[in-house]
N, C-alpha and C positions, 0 to 999 in steps of 0.2 A: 535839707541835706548840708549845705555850708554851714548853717549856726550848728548841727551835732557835732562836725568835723572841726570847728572852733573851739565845741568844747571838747573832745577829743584829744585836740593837742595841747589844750592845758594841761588837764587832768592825767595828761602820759606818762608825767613820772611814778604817778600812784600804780600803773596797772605794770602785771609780773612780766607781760606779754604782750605781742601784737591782736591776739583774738579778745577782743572786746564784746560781741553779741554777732549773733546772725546778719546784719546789717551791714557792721562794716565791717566782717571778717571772716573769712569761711575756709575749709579744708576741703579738699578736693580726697573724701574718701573712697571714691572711687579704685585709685589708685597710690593706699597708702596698707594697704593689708602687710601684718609685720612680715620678716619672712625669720626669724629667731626671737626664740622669747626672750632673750635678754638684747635688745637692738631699740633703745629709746629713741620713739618714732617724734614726741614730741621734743622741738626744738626753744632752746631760751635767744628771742628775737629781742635785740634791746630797745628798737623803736624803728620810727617811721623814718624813709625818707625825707630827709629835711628839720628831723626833732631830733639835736645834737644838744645832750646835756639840757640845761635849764635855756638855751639859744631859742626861740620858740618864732619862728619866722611865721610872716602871713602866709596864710593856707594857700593863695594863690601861686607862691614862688614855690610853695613846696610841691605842687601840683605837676603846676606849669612854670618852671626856670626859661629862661631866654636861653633860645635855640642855639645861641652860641654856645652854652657852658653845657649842652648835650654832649653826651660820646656814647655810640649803640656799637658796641663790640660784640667779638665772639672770642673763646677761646679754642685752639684748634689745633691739633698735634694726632700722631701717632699713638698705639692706644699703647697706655703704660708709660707714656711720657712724664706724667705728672698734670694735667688738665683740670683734673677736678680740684687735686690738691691746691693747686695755687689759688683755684677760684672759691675754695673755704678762707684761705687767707683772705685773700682779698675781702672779703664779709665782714670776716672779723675786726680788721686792721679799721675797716672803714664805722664800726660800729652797729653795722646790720644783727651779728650774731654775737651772743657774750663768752661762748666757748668753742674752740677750736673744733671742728670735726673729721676724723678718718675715716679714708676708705673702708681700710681694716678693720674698722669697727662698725661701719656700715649705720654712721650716723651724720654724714655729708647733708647740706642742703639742698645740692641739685640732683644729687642719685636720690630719689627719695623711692624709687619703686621698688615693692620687693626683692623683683628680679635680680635690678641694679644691685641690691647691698649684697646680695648671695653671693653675685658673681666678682664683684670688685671691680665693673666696666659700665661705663654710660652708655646708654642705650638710648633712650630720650635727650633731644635735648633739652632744655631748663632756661629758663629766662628768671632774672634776679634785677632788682631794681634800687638802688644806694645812689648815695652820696659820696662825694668826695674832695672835699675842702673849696668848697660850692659848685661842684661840677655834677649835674645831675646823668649817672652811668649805668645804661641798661645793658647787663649782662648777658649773654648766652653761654654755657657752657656745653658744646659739640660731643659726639661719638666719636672715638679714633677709629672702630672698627669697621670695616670694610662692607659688611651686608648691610651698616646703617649710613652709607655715606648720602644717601637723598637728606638725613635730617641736616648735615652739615651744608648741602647742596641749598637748598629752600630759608635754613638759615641766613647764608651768607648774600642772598638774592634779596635782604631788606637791611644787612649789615655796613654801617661808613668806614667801618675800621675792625682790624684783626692782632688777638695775641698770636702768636704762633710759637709752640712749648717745643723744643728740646729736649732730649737727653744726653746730658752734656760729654757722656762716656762713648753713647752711638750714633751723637751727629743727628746727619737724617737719612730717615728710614723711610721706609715702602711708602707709609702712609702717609709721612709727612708729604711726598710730593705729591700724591694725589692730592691732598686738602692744599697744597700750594697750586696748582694747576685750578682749583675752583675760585680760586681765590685771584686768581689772573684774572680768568673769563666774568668774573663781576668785576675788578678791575679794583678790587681791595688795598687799598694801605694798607701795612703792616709792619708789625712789630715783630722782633725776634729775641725772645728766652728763652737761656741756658741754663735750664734748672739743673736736679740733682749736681752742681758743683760739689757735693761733698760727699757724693760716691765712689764706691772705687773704683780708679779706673779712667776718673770725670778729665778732660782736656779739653780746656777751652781754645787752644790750638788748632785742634785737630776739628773740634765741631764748627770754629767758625771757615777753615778750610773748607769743609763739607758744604756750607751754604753758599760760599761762591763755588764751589768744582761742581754739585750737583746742582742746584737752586738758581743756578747762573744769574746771581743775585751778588751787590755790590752793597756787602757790609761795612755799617758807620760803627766802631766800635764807642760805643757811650761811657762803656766801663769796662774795668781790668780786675780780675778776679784778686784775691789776698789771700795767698796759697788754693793746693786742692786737693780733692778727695778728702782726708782726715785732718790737713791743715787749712782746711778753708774756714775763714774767720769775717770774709766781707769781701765790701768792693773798694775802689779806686773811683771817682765821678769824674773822670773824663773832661768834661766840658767846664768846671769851676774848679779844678784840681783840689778836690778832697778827698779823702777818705771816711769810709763809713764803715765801722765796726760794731760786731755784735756781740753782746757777750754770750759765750758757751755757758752758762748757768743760767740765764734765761729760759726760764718756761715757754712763753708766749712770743720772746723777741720783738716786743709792742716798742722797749728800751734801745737805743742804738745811739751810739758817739759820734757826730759828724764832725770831722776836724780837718781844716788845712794843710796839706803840703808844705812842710818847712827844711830847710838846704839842711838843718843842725841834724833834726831827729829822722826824715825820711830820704838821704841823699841820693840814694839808688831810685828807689820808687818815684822819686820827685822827677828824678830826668827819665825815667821809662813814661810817666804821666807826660811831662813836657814833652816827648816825642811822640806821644799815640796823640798828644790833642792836633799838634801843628800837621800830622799826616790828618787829622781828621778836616783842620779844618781846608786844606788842599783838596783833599775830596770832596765837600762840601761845595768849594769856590768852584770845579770842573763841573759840576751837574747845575748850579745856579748864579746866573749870568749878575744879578743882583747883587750876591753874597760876593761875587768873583769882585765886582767894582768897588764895593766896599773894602775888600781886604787889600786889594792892590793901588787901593790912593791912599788911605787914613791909616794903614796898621801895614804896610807892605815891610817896612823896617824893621819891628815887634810884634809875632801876633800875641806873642803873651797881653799886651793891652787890649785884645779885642774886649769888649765884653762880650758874658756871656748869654745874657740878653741876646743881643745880635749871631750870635750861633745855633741858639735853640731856638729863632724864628725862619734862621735861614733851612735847620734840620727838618723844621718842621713842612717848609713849602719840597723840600725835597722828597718825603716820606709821601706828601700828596700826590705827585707827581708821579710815585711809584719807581722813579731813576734810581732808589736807595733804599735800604733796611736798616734803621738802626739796632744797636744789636746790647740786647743785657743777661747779666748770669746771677746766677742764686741758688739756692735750696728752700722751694716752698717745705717743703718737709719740716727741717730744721728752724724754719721761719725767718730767712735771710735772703732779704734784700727785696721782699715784696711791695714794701711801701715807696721806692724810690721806680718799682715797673709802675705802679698807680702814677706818681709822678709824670711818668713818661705816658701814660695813656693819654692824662690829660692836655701833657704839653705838644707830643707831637702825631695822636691821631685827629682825623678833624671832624667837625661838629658837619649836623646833616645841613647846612647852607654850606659849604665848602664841597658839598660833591654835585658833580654833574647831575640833574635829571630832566632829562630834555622834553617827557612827558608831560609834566609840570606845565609850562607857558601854554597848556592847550585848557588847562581849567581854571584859571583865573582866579584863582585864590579860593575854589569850593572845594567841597572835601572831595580827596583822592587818597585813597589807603591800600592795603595788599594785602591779605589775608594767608601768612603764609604756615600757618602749624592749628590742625585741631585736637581738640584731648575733647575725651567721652564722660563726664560726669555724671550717676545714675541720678542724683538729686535735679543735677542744675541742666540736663542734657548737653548739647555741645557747649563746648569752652573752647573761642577761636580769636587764635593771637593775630593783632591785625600790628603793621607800620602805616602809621598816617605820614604822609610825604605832603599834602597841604589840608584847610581847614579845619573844621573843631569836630572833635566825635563825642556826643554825651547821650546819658543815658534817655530813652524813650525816645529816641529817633530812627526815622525808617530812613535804613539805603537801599541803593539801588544796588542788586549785584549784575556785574555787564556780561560777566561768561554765563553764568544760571539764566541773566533775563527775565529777573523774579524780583521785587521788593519787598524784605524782610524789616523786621523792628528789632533793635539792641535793647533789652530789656533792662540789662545793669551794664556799668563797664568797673573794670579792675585795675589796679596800678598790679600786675606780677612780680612777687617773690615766692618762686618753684612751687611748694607744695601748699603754698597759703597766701592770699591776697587781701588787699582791703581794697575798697569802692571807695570810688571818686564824681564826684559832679562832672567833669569834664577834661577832655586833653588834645592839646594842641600838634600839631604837626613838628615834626622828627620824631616824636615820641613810639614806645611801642607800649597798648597798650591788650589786653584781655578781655575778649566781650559775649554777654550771656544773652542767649536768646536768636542768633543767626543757625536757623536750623536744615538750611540749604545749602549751605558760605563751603566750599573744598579749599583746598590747598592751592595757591596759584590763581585765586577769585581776585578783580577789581573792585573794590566798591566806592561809591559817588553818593552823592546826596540823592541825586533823584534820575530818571531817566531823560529829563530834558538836557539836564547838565550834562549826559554823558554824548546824547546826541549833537548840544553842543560842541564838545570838546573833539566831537569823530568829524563836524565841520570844517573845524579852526585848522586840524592836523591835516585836515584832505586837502583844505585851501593851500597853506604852505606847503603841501608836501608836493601839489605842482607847481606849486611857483620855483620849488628846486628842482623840477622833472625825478621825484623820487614815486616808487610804487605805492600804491594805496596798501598792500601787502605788510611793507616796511614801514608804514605811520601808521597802522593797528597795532603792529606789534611795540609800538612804543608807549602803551598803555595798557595792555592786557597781557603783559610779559610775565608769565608764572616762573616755573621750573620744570627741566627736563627732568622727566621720569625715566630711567635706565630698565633695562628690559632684564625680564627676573632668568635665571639660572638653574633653578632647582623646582622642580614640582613633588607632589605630591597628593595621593588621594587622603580627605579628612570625613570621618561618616560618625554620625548623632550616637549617642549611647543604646537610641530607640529611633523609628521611623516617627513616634507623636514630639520629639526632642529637635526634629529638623528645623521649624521656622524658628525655635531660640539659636540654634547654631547660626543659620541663614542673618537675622541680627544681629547677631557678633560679630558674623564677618563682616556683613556690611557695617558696622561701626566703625571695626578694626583699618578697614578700607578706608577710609573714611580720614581716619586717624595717620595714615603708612598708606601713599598713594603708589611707593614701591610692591606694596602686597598685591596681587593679583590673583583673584577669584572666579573660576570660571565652570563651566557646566561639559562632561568629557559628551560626547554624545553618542557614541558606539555604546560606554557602560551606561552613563545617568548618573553616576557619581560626581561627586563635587571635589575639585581639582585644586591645591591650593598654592602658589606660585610666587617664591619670595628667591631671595638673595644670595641666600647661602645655608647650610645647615641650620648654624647658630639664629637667625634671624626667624626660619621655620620651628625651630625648638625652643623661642620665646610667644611667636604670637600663639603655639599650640599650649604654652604654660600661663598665658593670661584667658587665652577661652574657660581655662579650668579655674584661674582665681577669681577675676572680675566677672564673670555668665555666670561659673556652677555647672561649666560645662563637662563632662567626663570624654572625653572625645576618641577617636582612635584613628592614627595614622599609617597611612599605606608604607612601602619603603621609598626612601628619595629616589630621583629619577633625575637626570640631566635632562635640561630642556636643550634639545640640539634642534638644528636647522638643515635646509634642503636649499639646494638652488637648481639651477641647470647649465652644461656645459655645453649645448649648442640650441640652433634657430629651431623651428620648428609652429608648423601653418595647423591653423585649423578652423572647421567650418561648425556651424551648429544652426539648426532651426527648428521653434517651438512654435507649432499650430495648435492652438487648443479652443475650445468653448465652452464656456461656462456662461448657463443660463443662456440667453438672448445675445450676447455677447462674443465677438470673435476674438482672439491675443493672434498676433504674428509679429514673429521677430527673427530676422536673417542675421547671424553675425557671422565676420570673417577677418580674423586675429595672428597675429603674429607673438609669441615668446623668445625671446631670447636674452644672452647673458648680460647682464647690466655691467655700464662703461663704467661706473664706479660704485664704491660696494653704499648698499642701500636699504632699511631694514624693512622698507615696505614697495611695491613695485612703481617703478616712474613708467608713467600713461603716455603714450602720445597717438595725436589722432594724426591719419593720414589724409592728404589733400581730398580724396574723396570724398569723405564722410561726412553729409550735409548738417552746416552748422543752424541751421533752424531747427533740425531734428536734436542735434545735443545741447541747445538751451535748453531743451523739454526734458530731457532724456538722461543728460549728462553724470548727474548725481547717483539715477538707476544706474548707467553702466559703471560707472566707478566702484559704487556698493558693490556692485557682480565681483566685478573686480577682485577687490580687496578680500571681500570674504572667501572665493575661489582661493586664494595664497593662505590664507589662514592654518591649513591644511595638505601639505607635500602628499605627492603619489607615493613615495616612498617608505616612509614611519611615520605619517600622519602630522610632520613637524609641520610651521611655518615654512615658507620659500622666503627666501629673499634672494637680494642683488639679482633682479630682475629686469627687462622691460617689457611692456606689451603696448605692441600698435596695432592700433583699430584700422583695420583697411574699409572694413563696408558695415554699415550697419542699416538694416529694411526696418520698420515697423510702420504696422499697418493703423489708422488713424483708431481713436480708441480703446488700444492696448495698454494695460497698465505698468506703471511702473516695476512693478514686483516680479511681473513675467518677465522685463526685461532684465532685469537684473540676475533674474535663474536661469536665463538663456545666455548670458556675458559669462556668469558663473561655469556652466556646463562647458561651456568653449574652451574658458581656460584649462580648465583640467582636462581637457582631450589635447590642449596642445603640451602640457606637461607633462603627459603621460607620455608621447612620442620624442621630446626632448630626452639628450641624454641627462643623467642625473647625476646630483651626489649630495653625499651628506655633510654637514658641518657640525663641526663641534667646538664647542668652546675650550679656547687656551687660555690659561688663567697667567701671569706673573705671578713665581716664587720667588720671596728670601726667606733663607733661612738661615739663621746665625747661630750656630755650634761652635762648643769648644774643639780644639785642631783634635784632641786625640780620639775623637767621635766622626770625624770628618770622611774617611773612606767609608764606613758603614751609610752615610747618608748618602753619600753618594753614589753608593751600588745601590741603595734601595730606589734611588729618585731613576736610575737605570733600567728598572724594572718597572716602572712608572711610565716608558714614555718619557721621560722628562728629559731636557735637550740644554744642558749646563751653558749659561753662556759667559760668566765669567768667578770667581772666587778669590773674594780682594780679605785683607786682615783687617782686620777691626780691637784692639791692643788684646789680649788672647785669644779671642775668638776668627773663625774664619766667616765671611758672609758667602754663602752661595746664591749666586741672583741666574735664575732662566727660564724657562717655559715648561707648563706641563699641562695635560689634557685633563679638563675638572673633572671626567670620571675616572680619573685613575688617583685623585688625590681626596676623593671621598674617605672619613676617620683615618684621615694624615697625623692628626693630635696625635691620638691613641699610639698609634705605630712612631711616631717621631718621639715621643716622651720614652715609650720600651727599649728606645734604638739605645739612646745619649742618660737615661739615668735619670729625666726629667730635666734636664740641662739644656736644652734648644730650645728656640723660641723659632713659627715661619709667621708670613705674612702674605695671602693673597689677593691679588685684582685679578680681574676681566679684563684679559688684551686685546682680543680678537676672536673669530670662528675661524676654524681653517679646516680646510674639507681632510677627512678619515683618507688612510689609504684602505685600499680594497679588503685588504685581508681581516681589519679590523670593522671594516663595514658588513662584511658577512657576519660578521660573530654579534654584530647587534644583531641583525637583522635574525639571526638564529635564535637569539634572547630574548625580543618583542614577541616571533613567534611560539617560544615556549619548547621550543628541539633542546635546546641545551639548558 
């Protein structure tokens, strides 16, 4: 494998492309069916990672680069921001790709799925893997849209650093602070671009307002735009006082001028540059105690003498820190000012040995990797993106996985660029790498070398973890840390073309599952119909339109349905007891339970035993009454929802020696719902978060309509002609809100929503379900 790969990267100038033979290079057709006969699916790659022009480095460094000159980003923004667009730049600029790709043309290299080019939105995310002026930089380019935010979610759970895109006329929007908030809770650096600068409209004023007023976020300004909207022609570089210009005839904008700041030719700009840098570097010195001592003994007189060396080391310990954001503007569109965000990736996100991972010291330098994205290949079966965080992953090696508690074999492994990859002998830790042959491996899997080393490392963490008096609870989960999967919103029933067509559909789903651990599939049991439970419309009206491209499947959908909830508004006691015999065999089980309203809201019921309930009997037992438990809630007395925000205390539990588990757990089961059934009840529904941004002379219409809606305005701020309306509305009342929002405004509005909460129905709209489920109205 290393001598063909040797000869490989000689021989690279000679070849059109990256696809050389089935060996080292392969398409994932799976997921490449065109969606327009004129959409040139095949892209012009101009070479490997690490084969820059006739430069032909040892195979090892192009492989495997020192962990330091790693950067594993994401790019992440609101949807329509500009995200993919910049991340074709970025491709290109770097040498990956030799011509530019458009949305609009639906010839991107990380939208590569049909879906994607149709619609003009990322749906998948994509991982891409380049160079960059010897900085080896693994890609991901993110979903803006709301029913895909788990890909952003799972993404960003293996990511050291983040773009975070702009647009530079609407600031930040809905979405940006949801993917700002995930991006907290993994504890992300990041970056911030102000693309579309050269829209109408674009104020870099007013958008970097928006990231400290909304973002409550403390921007390092790096650069000053050079004019906007139709006069934007570059930047200002901030931290070495230049300017960078582009020229408007430029095709590509590959060309650009970088020139100093001189008192003759730029006398204004020079003292606007000379005041944004010395505010920069004051803020810089306030967050870093280092930087601060430096500037106040050696340069306290002039900071013009600082260099800037010494600013862009101190910018960069501040961005890790997370105390700051630095902040750049452009138009990937236009092709201005991409090359100097690369700059900044390299300079101030930081490499995977700059970030904390406290799981790490428990494996001792053997492989520890994440399994966090799978894709379904019909050729190669699963294809699963793993981050190794330490040792080596190569190919024909078996791991352990710790969640499954199964060891599998890696058959091949892949270095990832989105819709085509080539194979590698091997990869080292920061890396992310793509691997063929884990046909167990989920989303949120650990895997190790072997099962000793895992047992190992659940030692070493239990030892320390009482030497700190910390829970054994809290050092598991600092190794088998996946991601939170969000609870779906929308159901629907999905049924075969034919009853002999059910186990291909059954297949798909479970691939598709497999693939989107947001999707939820489940069995209704009153009909026997198969029930299928995702995100939002749009997310149910894509995995229904890959069952038909990728199976063959013709499939037919029930109408949507809001998945609502149940809880209860008061206590309520109940008893139950199951005598039964089967065979030779006696079951006895006395239970005696409490329900009541849970002290804070909770999406599945908190258990608690009471003093009485002998605890020999719930070693044995404990798991059965839990089951009971849990599956009793699954199911409200009311419309059959879930219950939640719950508690239930076990006051007494009998069983008689030899009762099985299963009778217990039908007799915990049956209990509950006779105490929920005497509780008072009520329904919940979910309230989603609207904006919607219309122009003002549209703006009464929307707002009588969202009035009709339920919808409860909570505030309506300007955004430069348009108005934003931000407030709550009931997701069954905003079901084909498009349709009706496009009729209202002339196709001139744009909304955007989340999931805020459930909040219980008042009565009068609870009977009217309730009329609806039973088929009166």
């Amino acid at each position: 494998m290393l001598t063909n790969l040797r000869i490989f990267a000689v021989n690279h100038q000679k070849m059109s492309s990256v696809c050389i033979n089935n060996t080292c290079c392969c398409k994932i057709t799976a997921i490449l069916k065109p969606s327009k006969p004129n959409i040139p699916l095949g892209r012009n790659y101009s070479s490997l990672p690490g084969v820059i022009g006739n430069d032909i480095k040892s195979l090892h460094s192009i492989i495997n680069p020192p962990i330091a000159k790693i950067r594993n980003i994401g790019i992440m923004a609101h949807i329509d921001a500009g995200k993919t667009t910049t991340t074709e730049r970025i491709l290109y600029y770097s040498g990956y790709t030799r011509s530019l790709g458009d949305v609009d043309d639906g010839d991107t290299v990380t939208d590569f799925m049909a879906q994607e080019r149709e619609r003009g939105i990322t749906i998948q995310s994509a991982a891409v893997t380049f160079d960059w002026k010897g900085y080896r930089v693994n890609l991901i380019d993110t979903p803006g849209h709301v029913d895909f935010t788990l890909e952003v979610e799972r993404c960003l759970r293996v990511l050291d650093g983040a773009v975070v895109v702009f647009d530079a006329s609407a600031g930040v929007e809905a979405q940006t602070l949801t993917v700002w908030r995930q991006a907290d809770k993994h504890k992300i650096p990041r970056i911030c671009f102000l693309n579309k600068m050269d829209k109408a409209g674009a104020s870099f004023k007013y958008a970097v307002g928006s990231i400290r007023e909304k973002l409550k976020a403390k921007p390092l300004l790096l650069q000053l735009p050079i004019g906007e909207a139709k006069t934007f022609k570059g930047v200002v570089d901030v931290v070495n006082k230049e300017k960078l210009l582009w020229d408007s005839n430029s095709d590509d904008g590959k060309d650009f001028e970088r020139k100093p700041l001189l008192e003759k030719s730029d006398p204004e700009l020079l003292k606007e540059t000379v005041e944004a840098r010395n505010t920069l570097i004051e803020q810089v010195a306030d967050l870093d105690d280092e930087f601060a001592d430096l500037v106040l003994g050696e340069f306290s007189e002039n900071f013009d003498l600082l260099p800037a060396e010494k600013l862009q080391t101190a910018i960069h310990r501040v961005t890790l820190a997370q105390t700051a954001v630095p902040v750049l503007c452009g138009s990937a569109l236009k092709n201005k000012v991409v090359q100097p965000l690369l700059d900044a990736i390299t300079m101030y996100l930081p490499s995977p040995e700059e970030r904390n991972c406290d799981f790490l010291q428990w494996y001792k330098g053997d492989l520890c990797a994440l399994a966090f994205k799978v894709l379904h290949d019909k050729q190669r079966g699963p294809l699963v993106f793993v981050r190794i965080y330490s040792g080596t992953l190569k190919p024909q090696l078996a791991v352990h996985n710790i969640n499954g508690n199964c060891t599998e074999r890696i058959s091949r492994l892949l270095l990832p660029f989105a819709d085509q990859h080539v194979e590698i002998p091997s990869l080292t830790a920061g890396n992310i790498a793509l691997t063929v042959g884990l046909k167990h491996t989920a989303t949120g899997d650990t895997l190790v070398s072997s099962k000793s080393s895992a047992v190992a490392a659940a030692q070493r963490a239990k030892g320390e973890g009482e030497k700190q008096q910390r829970q054994n609870s809290k050092v598991d989960r600092l190794f088998l840390a996946g991601v939170e999967v969000p609870e779906p919103v929308f159901f629907c029933t999905i049924e075969p073309p034919s009853g002999a067509k059910q186990p291909d559909l059954d297949h798909a789903l479970k691939c598709l599952q497999r693939e989107d651990p947001s999707l939820k599939v489940k069995l209704d049991p009153d009909s026997g119909q198969t029930m299928l439970c995702g995100m939002g419309e749009l997310h149910i009206e894509i995995i229904h339109d890959r069952i038909k491209r990728e199976y063959g499947l013709e499939t037919y959908l029930g109408p949507l349905q809001v998945a609502y909830r149940e809880t209860i508004l008061s206590s309520a006691y109940a008893t139950d007891t199951l005598d039964r015999t089967l065979g030779d065999k006696q079951h006895f089980v006395s239970v005696e339970l409490e329900a009541r309203p849970g002290e804070t809201p909770s999406v599945t019921p908190v258990i608690k035993y009471a003093e009485s309930v002998s605890r020999d009997m719930l070693k044995n037992f404990q798991e059965a009454v839990e089951n009971g438990i849990h599956n009793a809630c699954l199911q409200g007395p009311l419309i059959g929802s879930p219950v939640q925000d719950v508690t239930i205390t076990l006051h007494s539990l009998v069983i008689h020696p030899g009762t099985s588990a299963t009778m217990v757990s039908a007799c915990v089961s049956r209990c509950i719902q006779k105490a929920l059934k005497k509780a008072d009840k009520q329904v919940l529904e979910p309230l989603m978060n609207l904006e919607v941004i219309v122009p003002r002379d549209y703006l009464s219409l929307v707002l009588a309509d969202l009035a009709q809606r339920r919808g409860n305005v909570q505030e309506i701020q300007t955004r430069q002609d348009n108005s934003v309306v931000i407030g709550f509305v009931p997701l069954a009342e905003i079901m084909g809100y498009s349709t009706v929002l496009r009729t209202l405004t002339s196709g001139s509005a744009t909304f955007a929503l989340e999931l805020s909460t459930y909040q219980p129905m008042n009565p009068q709209d609870q009977i009217t379900l309730f009329n609806q489920r039973s088929g009166t109205v």
